[in-house]
N, C-alpha and C positions, 0 to 999 in steps of 0.2 A: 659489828658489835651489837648492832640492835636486834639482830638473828641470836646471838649467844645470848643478850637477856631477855630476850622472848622463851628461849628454851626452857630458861633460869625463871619465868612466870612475872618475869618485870618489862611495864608498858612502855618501854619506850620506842619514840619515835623513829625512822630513819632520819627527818629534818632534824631534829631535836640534839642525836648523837652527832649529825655532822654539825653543826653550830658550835658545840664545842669545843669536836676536834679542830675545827676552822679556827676556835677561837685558842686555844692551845698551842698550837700553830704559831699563829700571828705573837704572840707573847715567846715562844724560843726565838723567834726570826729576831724580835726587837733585843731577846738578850744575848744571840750571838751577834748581833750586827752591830749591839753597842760596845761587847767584850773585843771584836775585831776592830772598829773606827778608834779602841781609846789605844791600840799596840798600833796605829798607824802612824807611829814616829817611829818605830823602828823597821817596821812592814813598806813602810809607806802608803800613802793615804790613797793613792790609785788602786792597786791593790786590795786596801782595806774595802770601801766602795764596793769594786766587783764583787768580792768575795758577800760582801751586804745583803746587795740586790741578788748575787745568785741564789744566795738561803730567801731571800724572802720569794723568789720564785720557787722555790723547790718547795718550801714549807706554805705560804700563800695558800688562801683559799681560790684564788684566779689566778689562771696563768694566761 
């Protein structure tokens, strides 16, 4: 992304755009993981859980 707006004559950083997307991230993982943990009465909550922790690994800024 920082390569296409470099092209496009816009400063940004490489730090800068991943901070975002890191933090963009972090904010889908919290709204699937809350959208999954409230169907865990019918999912059940083991389930719910994994499926939590795997989005926030996959979307996470650390793995």
């Amino acid at each position: 992304m920082s390569g296409i707006a470099h092209l496009m004559g816009l400063g940004l950083s490489l730090a800068g755009v991943r901070t975002v997307l890191d933090g963009l991230g972090l904010a889908a993982a919290l709204g699937v993981g809350v959208w999954l943990l409230l169907r865990s009465p019918r999912t059940g909550l083991l389930r719910g859980l994994g499926l939590t922790l795997l989005i926030l690994a996959i979307l996470g800024p650390i793995l």
